[in-house]
Each structure stands twice: as structure tokens, then as C-alpha cells.
C-alpha positions in Angstrom: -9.5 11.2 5.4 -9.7 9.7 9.0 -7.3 8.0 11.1 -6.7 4.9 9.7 -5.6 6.2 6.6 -2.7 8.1 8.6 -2.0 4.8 10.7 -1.9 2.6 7.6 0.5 5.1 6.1 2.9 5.3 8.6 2.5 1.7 9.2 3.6 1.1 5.6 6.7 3.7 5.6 8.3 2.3 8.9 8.0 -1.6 7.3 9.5 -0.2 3.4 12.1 1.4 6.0 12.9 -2.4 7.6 12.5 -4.4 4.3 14.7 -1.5 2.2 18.3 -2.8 2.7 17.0 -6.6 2.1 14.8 -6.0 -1.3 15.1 -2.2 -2.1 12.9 0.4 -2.1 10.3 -0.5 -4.7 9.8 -4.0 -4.1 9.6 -3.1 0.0 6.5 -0.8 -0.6 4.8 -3.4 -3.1 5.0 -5.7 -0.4 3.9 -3.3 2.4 0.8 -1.6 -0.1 0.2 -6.1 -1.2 -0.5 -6.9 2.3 -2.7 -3.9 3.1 -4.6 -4.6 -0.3 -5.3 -8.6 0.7 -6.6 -7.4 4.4 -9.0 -5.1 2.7 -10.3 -7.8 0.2 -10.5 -10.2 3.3 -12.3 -7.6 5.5 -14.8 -7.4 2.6 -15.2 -11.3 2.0 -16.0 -11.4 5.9 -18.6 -8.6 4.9 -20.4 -11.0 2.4 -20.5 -14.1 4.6 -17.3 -15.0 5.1 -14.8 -16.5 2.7 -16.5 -20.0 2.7 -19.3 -18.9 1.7 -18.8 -16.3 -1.3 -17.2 -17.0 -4.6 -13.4 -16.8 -5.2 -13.1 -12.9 -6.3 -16.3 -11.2 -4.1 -13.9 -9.2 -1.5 -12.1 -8.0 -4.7 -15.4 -6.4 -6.7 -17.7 -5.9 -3.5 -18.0 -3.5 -0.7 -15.2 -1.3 -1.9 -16.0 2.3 -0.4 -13.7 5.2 -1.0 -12.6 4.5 3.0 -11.6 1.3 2.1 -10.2 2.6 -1.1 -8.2 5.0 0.3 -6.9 2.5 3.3 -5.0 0.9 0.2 -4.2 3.9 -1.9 -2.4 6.5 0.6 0.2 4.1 2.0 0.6 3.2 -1.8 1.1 6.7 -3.0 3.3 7.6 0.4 5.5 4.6 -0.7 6.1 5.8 -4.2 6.8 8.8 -3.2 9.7 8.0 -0.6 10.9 5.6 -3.3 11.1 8.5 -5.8 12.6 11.1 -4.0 15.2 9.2 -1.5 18.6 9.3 -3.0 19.0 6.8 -6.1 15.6 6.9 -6.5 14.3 8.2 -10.2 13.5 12.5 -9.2 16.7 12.2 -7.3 18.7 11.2 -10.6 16.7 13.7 -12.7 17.6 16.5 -10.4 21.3 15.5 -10.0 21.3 15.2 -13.8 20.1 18.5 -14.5 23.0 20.4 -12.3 
């Protein structure tokens, strides 16, 4: 894991924090994760030529490295996890249910 793992994460928890009262918790963090995921398919078109120049899906099934992968898939699982356990979310009803 390197630093831009870390900075994408925070990154994505301080914006589900902003976007939480307007849209709630899940749909803030699939915004937050669907905008890191289209910079990483458009940092990989730019890879192959640029997006004028490859075909319609080549930043989607090329140049994915478990960097890239992971750029997309901690801020992802940091977001799902805040969404679970923050109060209303579903551990916090499971645990509240079982007292």
C-alpha cells in the first residue's frame, strides 16, 4: 500500500462526510468510490494513446495493476465500512437489536 491509497481514502471519507446529509450515506460513498473509479479508467485510456485514439472500453480492461486496483478499492471498502457501522447504518441495527 503507498500513499495514494491513504490520500484517496481520506479523500473519499471527508466528501461521503459533505454529501451525507444531502443523499445519505450509501449513495455519498458510491458517488465518491464512481468518481475515483472514472479517473482511474481515464488515467489508463491516456496510457493507451489517449481517449481519441483507443476503443470505447480500453481504460476499463487495460493497464489495471493492483496500484491502480487498490486506488479504487480502499476508499470503496473505507466507505462501506463508515456506512455500516455509523448509527442507522445495518451493524449498528444488528447490535442494538441484539441488546
Amino acid at each position: 500500500m503507498n500513499i495514494t491509497h491513504l490520500e484517496h481514502t481520506i479523500i473519499a471519507l471527508i466528501f461521503q462526510g459533505l454529501l451525507w446529509p444531502f443523499v445519505g450515506r450509501w449513495v455519498a460513498g458510491s458517488l465518491v468510490v464512481a468518481i475515483l473509479l472514472g479517473r482511474e479508467v481515464a488515467q489508463h485510456e491516456y496510457v493507451g494513446g489517449g481517449p481519441n485514439e483507443v476503443w470505447y472500453l480500453y481504460g476499463l480492461f487495460n493497464h489495471w495493476t493492483l496500484d491502480s486496483f487498490l486506488d479504487v478499492a480502499a476508499p470503496a471498502a473505507a466507505c462501506c465500512f463508515i456506512a455500516l457501522i455509523l448509527p442507522g447504518g445495518g451493524l449498528w441495527k444488528y447490535v442494538r437489536a441484539r441488546r
